[in-house]
N, C-alpha and C positions, 0 to 999 in steps of 0.2 A: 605110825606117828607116836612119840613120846607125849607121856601124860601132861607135861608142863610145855608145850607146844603151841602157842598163841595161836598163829598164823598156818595155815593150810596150803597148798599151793592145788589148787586145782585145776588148772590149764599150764601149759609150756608151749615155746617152738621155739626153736631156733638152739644156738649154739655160740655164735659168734654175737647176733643181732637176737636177743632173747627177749621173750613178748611169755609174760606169766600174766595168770591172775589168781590173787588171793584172797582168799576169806579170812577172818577174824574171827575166831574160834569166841569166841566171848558174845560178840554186838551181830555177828552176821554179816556185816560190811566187807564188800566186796573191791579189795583195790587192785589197777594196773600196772603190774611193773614193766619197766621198759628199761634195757640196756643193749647200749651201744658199744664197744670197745672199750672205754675209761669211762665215757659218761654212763650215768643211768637216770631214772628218776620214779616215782611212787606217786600217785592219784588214786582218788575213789573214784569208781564206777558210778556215775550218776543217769538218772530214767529218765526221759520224756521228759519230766517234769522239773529236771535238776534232784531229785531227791536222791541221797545214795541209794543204790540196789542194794536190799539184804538177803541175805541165802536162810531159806526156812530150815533146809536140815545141813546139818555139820556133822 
């Protein structure tokens, strides 16, 4: 990962139909990417409680 690197990508699948999730190199916050063929779109990962999920180690 390059120094100046926000975002993390710690999970994958797919290829066509791609399911990531990323951390925020900064706050912890853990969000969902989702992409379709042209569509996609970005969510944070929220708990139980609705609260974002933060990642203790980056």
């Amino acid at each position: 990962m390059a120094k100046n690197e926000r975002f993390k990508v710690v999970y994958s699948q797919g290829v066509v139909d791609v399911v990531q999730i990323l951390v925020d190199t900064e706050t912890g916050v853990n969000y969902l990417f989702r992409k379709d063929g042209y569509g996609g779109g970005l969510a944070p990962l929220l708990d139980k409680d609705g609260k974002p999920v933060i990642s203790s180690e980056l």
